[in-house]
N, C-alpha and C positions, 0 to 999 in steps of 0.2 A: 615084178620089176618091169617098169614098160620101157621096151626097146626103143633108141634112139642114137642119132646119128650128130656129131658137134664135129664144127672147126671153127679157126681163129687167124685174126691178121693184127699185125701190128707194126705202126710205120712211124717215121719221124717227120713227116706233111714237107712242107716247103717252104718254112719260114725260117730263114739263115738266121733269123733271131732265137731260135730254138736249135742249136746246133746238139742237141742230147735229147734222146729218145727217154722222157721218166717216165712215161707207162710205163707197168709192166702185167703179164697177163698169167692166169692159171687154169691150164683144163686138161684134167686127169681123170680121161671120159672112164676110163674102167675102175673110178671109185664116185665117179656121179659129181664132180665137184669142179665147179668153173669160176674163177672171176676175173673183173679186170682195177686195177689201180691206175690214178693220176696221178703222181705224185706232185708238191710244190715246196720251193725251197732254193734258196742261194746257191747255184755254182752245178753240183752234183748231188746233192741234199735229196732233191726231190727221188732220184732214180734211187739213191738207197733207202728210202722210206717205204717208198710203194715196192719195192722190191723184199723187203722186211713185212710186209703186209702179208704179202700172197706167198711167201715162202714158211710163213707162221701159219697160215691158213693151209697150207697142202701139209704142212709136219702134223698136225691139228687130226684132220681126214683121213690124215696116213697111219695112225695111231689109235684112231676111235674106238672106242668096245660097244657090242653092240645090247649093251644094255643102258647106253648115255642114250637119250635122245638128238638129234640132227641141231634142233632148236640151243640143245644146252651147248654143243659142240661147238657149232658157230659162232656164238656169245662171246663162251670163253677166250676161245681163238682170236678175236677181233679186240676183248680186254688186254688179251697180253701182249698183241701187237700196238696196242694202243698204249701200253706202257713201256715196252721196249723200246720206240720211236720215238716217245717223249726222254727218257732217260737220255736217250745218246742225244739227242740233239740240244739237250743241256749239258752235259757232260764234254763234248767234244765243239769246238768252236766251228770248225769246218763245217757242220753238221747242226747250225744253229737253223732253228725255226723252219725246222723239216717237218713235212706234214705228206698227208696223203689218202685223199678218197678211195672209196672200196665200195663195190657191186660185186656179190657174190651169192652164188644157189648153187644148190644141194640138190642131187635127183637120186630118192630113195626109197623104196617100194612102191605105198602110191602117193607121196607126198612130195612138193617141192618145196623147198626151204630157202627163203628168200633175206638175205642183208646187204644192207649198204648203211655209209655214213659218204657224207657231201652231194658232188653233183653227177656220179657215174651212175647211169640207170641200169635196169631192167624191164624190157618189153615181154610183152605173155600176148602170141597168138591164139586168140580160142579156135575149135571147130568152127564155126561161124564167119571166122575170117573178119574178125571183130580183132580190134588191137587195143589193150590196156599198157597200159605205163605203171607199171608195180610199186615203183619207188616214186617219193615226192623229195626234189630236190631240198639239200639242208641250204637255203642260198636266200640272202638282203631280198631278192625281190620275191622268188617265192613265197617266202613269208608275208609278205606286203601283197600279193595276190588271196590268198588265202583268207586275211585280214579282211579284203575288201577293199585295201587302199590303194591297189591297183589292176587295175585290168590285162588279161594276156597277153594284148594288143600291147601294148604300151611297156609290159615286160621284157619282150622280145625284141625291145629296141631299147632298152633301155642302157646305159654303160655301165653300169654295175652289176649287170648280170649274171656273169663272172666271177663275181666273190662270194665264194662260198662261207659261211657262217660255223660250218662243225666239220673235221676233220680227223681223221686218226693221228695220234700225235702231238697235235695242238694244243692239250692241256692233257693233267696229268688224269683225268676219267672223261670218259667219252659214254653218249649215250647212245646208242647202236637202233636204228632200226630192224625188225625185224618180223615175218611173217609167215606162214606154209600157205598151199594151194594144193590143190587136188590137180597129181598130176594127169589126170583122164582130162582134163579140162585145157590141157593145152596141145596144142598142135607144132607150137616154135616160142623159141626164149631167144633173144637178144642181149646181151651185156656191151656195154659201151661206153664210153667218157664221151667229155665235152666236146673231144676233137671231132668224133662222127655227128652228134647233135647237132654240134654249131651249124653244119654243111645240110643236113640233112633233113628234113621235117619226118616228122610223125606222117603225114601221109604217105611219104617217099618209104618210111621205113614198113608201113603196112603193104605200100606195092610190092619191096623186095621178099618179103617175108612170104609173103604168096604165089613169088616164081615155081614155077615147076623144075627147081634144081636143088642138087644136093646145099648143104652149108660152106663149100668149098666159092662155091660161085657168087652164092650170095657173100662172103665176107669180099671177093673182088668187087662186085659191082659195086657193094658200100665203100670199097678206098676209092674205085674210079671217080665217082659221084665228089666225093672229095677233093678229090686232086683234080677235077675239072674246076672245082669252087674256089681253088687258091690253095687248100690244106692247111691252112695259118698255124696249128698246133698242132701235135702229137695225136697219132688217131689209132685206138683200138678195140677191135669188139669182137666176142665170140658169139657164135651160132649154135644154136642146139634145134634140132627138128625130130619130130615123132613119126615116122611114118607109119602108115596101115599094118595090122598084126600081117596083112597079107603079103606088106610088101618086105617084112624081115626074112634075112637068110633062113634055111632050115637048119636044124637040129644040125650041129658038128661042123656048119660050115660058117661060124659066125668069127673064124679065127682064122679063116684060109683067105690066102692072098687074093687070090680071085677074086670072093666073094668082094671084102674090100676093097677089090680096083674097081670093082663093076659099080660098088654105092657110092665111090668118090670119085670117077669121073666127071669132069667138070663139064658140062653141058652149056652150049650158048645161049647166053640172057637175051632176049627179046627187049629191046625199048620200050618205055611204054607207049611213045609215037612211034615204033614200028621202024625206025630207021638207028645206021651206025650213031655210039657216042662217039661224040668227035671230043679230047680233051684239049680245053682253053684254060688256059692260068690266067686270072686277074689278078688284082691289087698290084699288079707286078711286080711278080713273084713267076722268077723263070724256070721253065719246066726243066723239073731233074727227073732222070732214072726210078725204079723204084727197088734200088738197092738196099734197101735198108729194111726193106719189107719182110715179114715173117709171117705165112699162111703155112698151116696146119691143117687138116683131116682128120677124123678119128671115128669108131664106129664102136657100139657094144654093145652083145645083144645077151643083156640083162646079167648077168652071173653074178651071183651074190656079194652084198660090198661085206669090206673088211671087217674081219673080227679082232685078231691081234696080229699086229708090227712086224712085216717079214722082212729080210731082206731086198728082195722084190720089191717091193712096194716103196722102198726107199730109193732104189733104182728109177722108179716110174718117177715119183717127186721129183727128184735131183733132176732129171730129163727135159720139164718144161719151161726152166728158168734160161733167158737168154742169155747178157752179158753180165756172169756173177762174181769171175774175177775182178772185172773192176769195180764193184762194187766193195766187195770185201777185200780188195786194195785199200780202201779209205776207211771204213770202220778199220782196220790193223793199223793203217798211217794216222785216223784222228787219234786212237787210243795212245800210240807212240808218243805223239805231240802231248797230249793232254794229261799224259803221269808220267813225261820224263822215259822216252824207250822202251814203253811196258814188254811190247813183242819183241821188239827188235835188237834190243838191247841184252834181253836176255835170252835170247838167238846166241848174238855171240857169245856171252858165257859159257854157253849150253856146247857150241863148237871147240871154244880153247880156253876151258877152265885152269888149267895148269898155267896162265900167261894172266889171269885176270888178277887186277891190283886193285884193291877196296883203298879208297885214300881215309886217310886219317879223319877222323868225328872230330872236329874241332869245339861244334856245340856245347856250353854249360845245363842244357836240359838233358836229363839222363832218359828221361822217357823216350824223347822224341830219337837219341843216341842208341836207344835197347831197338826202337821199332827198328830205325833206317838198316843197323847190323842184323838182325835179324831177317830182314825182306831180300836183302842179296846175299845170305847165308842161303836163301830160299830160289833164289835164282841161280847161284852155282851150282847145286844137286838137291831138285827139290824132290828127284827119289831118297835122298838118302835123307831130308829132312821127316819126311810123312814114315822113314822105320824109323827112326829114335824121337818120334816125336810124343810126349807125356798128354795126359788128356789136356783137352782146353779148356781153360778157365775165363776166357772174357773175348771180348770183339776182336782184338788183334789176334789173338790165337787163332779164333776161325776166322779170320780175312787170310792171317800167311798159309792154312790147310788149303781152304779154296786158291790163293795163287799156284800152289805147288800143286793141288791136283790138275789146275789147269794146265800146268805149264809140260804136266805129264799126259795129258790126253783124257783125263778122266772129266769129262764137263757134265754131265748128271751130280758127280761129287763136289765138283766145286760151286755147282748153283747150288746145290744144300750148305754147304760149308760160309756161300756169303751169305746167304737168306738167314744164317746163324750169325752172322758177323753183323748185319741192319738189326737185328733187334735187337742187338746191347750194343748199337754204336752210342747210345746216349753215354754209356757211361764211363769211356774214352777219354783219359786226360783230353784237355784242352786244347792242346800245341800240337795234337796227333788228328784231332778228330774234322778234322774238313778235308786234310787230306785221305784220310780213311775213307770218309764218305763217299770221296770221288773215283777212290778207287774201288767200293764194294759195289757203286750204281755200274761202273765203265766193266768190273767183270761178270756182273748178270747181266748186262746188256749181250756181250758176248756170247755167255756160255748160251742165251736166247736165242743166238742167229748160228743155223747149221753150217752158211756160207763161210762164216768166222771162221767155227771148227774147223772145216778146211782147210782154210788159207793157215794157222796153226799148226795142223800137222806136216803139213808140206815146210813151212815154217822153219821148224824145232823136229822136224825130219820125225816123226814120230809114228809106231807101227797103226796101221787100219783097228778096229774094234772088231 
């Protein structure tokens, strides 16, 4: 395992046009796994996409067995964040035509494991102080470069620059790039969105990359550089650096404070003209604060990655994600909106069942009259529905087990319960089966996001696992 050193920054730039930060970033240096998302999308859309991206990718890493390959782990993780994000963003309106780019690598033994979809890269320093660009952007001109039908030049001014072409999210199968490198071959890795690139060139980022400072300094000097440019978008990028076997802590001291304060002290950038940056905003665009900023440190000097799923390790997870309640505010509020009070409603049940009044089935369809009594039989005591409950025989049976494991905390059991419920919704009376449908996608969407979980138990007050 070659030792190395990451941090990370992540800002909301300076455009009052972007009043929401939808990056969001992951780097859980003590299991080798980093990335960062863009997300895109109406209102708040975006930040829950890309924030679904990289919370699916560290559950993913946090869980690995070490007889999966890196390559199959990544894959998969990016498949089923790539359907979780499509599901809910048809499922819930709020949440329409959420997407979201993803740059992410893997550092594990001696290999690095490289994916992305859209336009968030990957840089790789070699020894040589040579700078490669990992990823090829999925984006209108890119592709028209590549073609032949355009030149770089003329790319890089072009206004369509910007729209990306493939997204996680954005249809219901995505094709993932992906790649490994021999990690002796690299000296630093950069992850970044559009926000650092716009500002920044490829040569500015082979300058940074070659400072003689920790990953701490280099993530500042790239927001300064930014925020002297204007900042127009969202900007975030992690650092990862190798340093010399010679220059890693010794044996026992790769977990003492010390040693950590001594390798993440931030040391002063040198210009590359040798004098102060002085930061100017253009476009005018008035200089703010940089409150909203999130830089991070992190050091690990090699100790074996995970084999199975400890506590710990889900601690570490849970740790790098920024703002998740309000994220999983809105997945519980679209869901609410979108099947009639799923959460919320049966919250209150669940607080003062002795006072809840089912009104009268009015309806002449007896089917559509058995499900609706049935589903909030299942939300007054859906413990007591799952003891007397006889085996299932069809798609409603397992959609009301999965609501009621859900609604009891058990979500491993309710994502089985609807993944039973989707394969026999075909054969679903008529008058029942669209609304089933939409409630079998809205509760795997769920029981997929751990942030959900959460806000559920907290919810429906329910005990920890």
């Amino acid at each position: 395992m070659h030792y190395f050193i990451s941090a990370s920054v992540t800002d909301q730039g300076l455009n009052k046009g972007r009043p929401i930060n939808e990056d969001s970033l992951l780097e859980i240096h003590e299991l080798g796994i980093f990335a960062v998302a863009d997300g895109v999308g109406g209102a708040e859309a975006g930040e829950v996409a890309s924030q679904m991206a990289v919370e699916i990718l560290a559950e993913a890493f946090t869980n690995a067995k070490a007889d999966v390959s890196p390559l199959s782990t990544m894959s998969a993780a990016l498949e089923r964040a790539n359907s979780a994000i499509y599901r809910l963003s048809s499922d819930i309106p709020q949440l329409e035509r959420m997407a979201t780019t993803i740059a992410a690598a893997y550092i594990g033994g001696d290999e690095i494991t490289i994916a992305h979809v859209g336009d968030s890269r990957v840089y790789r320093m070699d020894h040589h102080n040579v700078l490669h660009r990992e990823t090829e952007d999925h984006s209108f001109v890119n592709d028209e470069v590549r073609a032949g039908r355009m030149t770089t030049l003329k790319a890089g001014s072009h206004p369509g620059k910007n729209i990306i072409n493939r997204a996680l999210g954005a249809d219901s199968e995505v094709e993932i790039e992906l790649k490994s490198i021999p990690a002796s071959h690299c000296k630093a890795l950069l992850l970044c969105t559009d926000g650092v690139t716009a500002h920044v060139d490829e040569a500015e980022i082979r300058e940074a990359l070659t400072f003689n400072s920790p990953p701490d300094g280099i993530c500042s000097y790239l927001k300064t550089l930014c925020y002297e440019r204007g900042a127009r978008d969202n900007l975030t990028a992690v650092v990862v650096t190798f340093p010399p076997k010679n220059d890693a802590p010794a044996a026992g001291a790769g977990n003492s404070k010390a040693a950590d304060d001594d390798l993440l002290e931030i040391h002063a950038l040198e210009n590359p003209v040798n004098s102060p940056i002085e930061i100017s905003i253009d476009d005018g665009v008035e200089e703010q604060p940089f409150a909203d900023t999130e830089i991070t440190g992190r050091t690990t000097n090699g100790d074996s990655i995970f084999s199975t799923f400890e506590e710990s390790g889900a601690a570490r997870a849970s740790s790098v994600f920024v703002p998740l309640i309000k994220t999983v505010g809105l997945l519980v509020l679209g869901a609410a909106v979108g099947v009639g009070a799923f959460v919320l409603g049966t919250h209150e049940e669940r607080k003062a069942p002795q006072v809840l009044e089912l009104p009268q089935m009015t309806s002449d369809n007896i089917p559509l009259t058995s499900f609706e009594k049935n589903r909030r039989n299942v939300d007054a005591d859906p413990e007591a529905f799952l003891r007397e409950l006889p085996p299932p025989g069809d798609a409603e049976d397992h959609y009301l087990i999965g609501r009621a494991r859900l609604l009891t905390g058990d979500f491993p059991g309710a994502r089985s319960a609807f993944q039973e419920a989707k394969k026999a919704v075909a054969e679903v009376d008529p008058a029942n089966r669209i609304t089933l449908e939409k409630e079998i996608s809205l509760g795997i969407a769920i029981t997929d996001a751990p942030s959900a979980n959460e806000i559920l138990r907290r919810e429906l007050s329910l005990p920890k696992p």
